[in-house]
ROFIKE-555734 format. One record per residue: residue in three letters; x negated, z, y of N, C-alpha, C in turn. Coordinates in steps of 0.001 Angstrom, whole numbers, padded with zeros to 6 digits, always signed. Each point is the difference from the previous one (the first is absolute). Layout:
BEGIN
ALAXZYXZYXZY/...
//
This chain:
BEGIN
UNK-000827+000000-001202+000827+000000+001202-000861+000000+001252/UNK-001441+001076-000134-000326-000030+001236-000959-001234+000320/UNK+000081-001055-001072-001073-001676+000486+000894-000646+001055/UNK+001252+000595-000073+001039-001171+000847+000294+000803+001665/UNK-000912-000294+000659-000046+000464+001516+001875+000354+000625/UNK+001105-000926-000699+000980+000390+000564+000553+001181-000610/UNK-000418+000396-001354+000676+000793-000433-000281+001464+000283/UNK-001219-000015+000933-000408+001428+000677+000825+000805+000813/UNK+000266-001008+000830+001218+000429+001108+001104+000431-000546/UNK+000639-000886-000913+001476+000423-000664-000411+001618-000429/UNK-000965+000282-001278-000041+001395-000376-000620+000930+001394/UNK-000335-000366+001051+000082+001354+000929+000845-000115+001052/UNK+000954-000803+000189+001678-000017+000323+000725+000981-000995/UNK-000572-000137-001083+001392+000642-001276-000240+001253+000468/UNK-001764+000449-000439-000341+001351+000315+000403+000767+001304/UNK-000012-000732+001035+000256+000785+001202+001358-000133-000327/UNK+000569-000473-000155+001770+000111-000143+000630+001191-000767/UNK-000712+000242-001274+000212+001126-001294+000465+001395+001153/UNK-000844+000589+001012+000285+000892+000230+001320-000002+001641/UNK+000385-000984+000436+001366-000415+000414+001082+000020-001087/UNK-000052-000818-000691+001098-000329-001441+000146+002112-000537/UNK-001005+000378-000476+000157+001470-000017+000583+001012+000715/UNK-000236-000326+001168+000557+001106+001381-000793+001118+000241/UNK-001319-000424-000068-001104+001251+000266-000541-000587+001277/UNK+000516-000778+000776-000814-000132+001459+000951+000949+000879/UNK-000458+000806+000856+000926+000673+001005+000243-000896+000956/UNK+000749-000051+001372+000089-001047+000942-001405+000328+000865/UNK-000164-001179+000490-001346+000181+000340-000040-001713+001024/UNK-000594-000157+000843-000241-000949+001064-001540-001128-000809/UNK-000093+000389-000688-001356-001257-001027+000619-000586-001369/UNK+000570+000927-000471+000441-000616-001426+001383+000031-000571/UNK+000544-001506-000333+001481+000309-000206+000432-001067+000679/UNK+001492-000127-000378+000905-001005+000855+000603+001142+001440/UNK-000848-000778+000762+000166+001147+001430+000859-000859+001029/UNK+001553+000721+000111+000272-000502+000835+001059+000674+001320/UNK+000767+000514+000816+000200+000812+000807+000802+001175-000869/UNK+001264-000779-000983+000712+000297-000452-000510+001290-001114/UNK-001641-000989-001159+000085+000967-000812-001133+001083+000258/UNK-000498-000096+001364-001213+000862+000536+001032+001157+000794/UNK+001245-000279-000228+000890+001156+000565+000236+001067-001147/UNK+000683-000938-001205+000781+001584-000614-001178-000235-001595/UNK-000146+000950-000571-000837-000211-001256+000581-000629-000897/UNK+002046+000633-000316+000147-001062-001515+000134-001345+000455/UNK+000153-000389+001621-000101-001270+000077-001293-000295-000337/UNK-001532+000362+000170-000870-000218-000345-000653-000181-001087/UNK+000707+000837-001124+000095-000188-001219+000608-000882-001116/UNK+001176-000441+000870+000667-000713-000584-000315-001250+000219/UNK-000479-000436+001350-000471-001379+000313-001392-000346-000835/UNK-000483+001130-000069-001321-000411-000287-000288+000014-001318/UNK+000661+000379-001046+000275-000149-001284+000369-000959-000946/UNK+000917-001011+001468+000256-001263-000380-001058-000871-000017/UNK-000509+000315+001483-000776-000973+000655-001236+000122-001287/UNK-000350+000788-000299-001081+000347-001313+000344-000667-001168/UNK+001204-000015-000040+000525-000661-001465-000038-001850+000240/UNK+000263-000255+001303-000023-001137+000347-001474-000786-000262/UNK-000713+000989+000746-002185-000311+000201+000227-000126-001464/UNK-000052+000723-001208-000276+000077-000851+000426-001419-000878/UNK+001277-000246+000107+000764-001113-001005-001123-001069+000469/UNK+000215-000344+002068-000455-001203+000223-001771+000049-000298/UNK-000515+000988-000194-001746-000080-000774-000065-000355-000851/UNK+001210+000568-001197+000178-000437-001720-000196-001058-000084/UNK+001308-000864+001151+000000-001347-000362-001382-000811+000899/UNK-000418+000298+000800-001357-000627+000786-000933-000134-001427/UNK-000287+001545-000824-001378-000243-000635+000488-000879-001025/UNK+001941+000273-000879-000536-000968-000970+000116-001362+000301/UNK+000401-000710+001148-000804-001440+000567-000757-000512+000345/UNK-001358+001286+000096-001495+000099+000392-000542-000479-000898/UNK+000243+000741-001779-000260+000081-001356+000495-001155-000422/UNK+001060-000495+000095+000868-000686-001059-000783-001601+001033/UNK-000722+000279+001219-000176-001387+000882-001459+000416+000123/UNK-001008-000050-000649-001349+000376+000567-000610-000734+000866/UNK-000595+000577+000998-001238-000602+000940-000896-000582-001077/UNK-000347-000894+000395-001444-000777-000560-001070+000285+001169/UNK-001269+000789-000206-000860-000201+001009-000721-000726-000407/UNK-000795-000665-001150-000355-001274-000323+000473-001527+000253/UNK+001156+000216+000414+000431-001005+000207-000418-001749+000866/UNK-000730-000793+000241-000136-000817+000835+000529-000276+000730/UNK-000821-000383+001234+000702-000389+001366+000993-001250-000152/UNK+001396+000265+000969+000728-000761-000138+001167+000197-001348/UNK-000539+000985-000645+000604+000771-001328+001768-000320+000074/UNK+000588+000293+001510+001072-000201+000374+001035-001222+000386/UNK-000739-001199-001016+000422-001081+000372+001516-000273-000889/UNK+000150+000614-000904+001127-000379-000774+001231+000716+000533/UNK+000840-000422-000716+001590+000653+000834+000001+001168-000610/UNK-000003+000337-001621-000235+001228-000886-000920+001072+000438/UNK-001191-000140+000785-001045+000463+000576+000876+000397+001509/UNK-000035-000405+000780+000948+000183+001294+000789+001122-000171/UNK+000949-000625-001374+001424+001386-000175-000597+001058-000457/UNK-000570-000181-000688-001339+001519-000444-000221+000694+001176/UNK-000726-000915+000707-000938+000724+001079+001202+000920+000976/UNK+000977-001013+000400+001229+000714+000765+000787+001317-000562/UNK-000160+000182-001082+000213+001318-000865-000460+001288+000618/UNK-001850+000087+000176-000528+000594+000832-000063+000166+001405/
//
């Protein structure tokens, strides 16, 4: 997993998300879905941000397994991107 440069990002999206999706962040002005509403009351803060965690998380799932299931070639030759199959690949990432 970790040869494929896109699939880095997806697993530390998931990770930072795990503890939103949980409800162990307090409200706080750096981390979280911060917005007037849920920086006011906590179960709004909790509740938004639990989603919003569950959300990071699904859309990483699906990022890494199109990272995996679509690999980067860094060997690849210049111009590598000339085919239409190659293109829709690449647009994946």
């Amino acid at each position: 997993m970790f040869a494929q440069p896109f699939a880095i990002p997806a697993l530390i999206l998931f990770i930072v998300a795990v503890p939103l999706a949980l409800g162990v962040i307090p409200r706080n002005r750096l981390y979280g879905f911060r917005t007037r509403r849920t920086l006011a009351d906590d179960a709004t803060w909790f509740r938004v941000n639990r989603f919003a965690g569950f959300g990071i998380m699904v859309a990483s799932a699906i990022y890494a397994a199109v990272a995996v299931a679509n690999p980067y070639n860094r060997n690849s030759p210049p111009g590598w991107c000339t085919s239409l199959r190659s293109r829709y690949r690449w647009s994946l990432h």
